[in-house]
C-alpha positions as a Markdown table, in Angstrom:
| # | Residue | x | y | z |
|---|---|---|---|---|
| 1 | Unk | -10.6 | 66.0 | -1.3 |
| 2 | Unk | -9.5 | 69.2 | -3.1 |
| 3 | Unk | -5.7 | 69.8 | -4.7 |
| 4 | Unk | -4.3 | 72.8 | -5.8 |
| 5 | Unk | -1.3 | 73.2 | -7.1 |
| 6 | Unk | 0.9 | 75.9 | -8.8 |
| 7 | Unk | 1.1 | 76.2 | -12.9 |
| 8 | Unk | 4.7 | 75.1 | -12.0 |
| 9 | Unk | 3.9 | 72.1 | -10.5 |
| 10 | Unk | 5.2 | 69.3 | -13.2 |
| 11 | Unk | 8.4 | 70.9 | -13.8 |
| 12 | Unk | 8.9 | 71.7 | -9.8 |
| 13 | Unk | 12.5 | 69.9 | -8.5 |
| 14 | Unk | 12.9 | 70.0 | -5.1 |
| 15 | Unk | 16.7 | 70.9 | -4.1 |
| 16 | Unk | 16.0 | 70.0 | -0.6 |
| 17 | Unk | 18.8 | 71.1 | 1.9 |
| 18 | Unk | 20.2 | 73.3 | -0.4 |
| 19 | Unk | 16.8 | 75.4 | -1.0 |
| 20 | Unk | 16.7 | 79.0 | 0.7 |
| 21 | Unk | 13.1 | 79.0 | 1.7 |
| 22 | Unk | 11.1 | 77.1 | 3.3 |
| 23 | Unk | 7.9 | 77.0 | 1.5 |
| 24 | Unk | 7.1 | 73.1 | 2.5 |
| 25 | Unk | 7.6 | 73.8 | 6.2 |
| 26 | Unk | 4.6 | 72.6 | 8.3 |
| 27 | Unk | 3.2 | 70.2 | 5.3 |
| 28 | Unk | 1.4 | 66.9 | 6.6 |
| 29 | Unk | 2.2 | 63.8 | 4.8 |
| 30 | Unk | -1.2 | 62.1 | 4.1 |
| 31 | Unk | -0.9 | 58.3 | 4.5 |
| 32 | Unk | -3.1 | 56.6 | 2.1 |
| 33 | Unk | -5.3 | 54.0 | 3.7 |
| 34 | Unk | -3.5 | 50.8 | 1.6 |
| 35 | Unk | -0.1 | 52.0 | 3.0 |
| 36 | Unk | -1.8 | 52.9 | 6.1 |
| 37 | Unk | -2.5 | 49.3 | 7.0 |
| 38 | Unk | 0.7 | 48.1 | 5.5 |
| 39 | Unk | 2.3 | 50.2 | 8.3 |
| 40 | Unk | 0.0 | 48.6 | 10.8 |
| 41 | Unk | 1.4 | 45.0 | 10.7 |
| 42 | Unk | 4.9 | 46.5 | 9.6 |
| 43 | Unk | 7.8 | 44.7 | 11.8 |
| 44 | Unk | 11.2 | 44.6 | 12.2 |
| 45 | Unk | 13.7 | 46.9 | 13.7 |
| 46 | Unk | 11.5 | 50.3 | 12.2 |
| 47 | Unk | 8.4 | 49.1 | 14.1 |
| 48 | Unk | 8.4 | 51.1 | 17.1 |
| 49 | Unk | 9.6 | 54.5 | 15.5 |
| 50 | Unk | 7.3 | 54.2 | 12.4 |
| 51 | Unk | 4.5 | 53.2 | 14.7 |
| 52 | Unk | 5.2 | 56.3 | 16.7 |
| 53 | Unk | 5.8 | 58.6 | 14.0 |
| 54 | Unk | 2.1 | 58.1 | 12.7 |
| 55 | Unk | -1.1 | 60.1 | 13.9 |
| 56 | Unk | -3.4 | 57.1 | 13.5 |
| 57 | Unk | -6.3 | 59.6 | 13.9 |
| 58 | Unk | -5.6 | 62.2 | 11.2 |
| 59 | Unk | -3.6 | 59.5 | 8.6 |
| 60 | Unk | -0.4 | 61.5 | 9.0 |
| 61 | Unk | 3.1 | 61.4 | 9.5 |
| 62 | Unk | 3.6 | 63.5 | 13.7 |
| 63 | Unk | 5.5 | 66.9 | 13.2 |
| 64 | Unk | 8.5 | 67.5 | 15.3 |
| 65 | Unk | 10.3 | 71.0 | 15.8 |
C-alpha cells in the first residue's frame, strides 16, 4: 500500500466541527486486520451497531450521508 501525504502532515491539527472545509469528506477508515478481528468477537451493548457499521469485504468503516 502507497501513502501520500502533504509536507504539512506532522504539524496538521484537525479542528473538526469548527473547520470551514471539508477536505476529509468521503475518507474510508481502513480497519487493520488485528483490530479487525478484535471487532469480530466484540460484545456488549456496541455489538450490533459496530457489526453493522463495518464493510467486512473492503476492511472499512460503511459511509452514511
Amino acid at each position: 500500500m502507497e501513502f501520500t501525504f502533504p509536507n504539512y502532515y506532522k504539524e496538521f491539527s484537525c479542528i473538526a466541527g469548527s473547520c470551514p472545509d471539508t477536505c476529509c469528506a468521503g475518507w474510508q477508515i481502513v480497519i487493520d486486520n488485528k483490530t479487525l478481528k478484535k471487532y469480530q468477537h466484540f460484545k456488549g451493548p456496541f455489538h450490533n451497531r459496530l457489526h453493522n457499521d463495518i464493510d467486512w469485504k473492503e476492511h472499512v468503516f460503511r459511509q452514511y450521508n
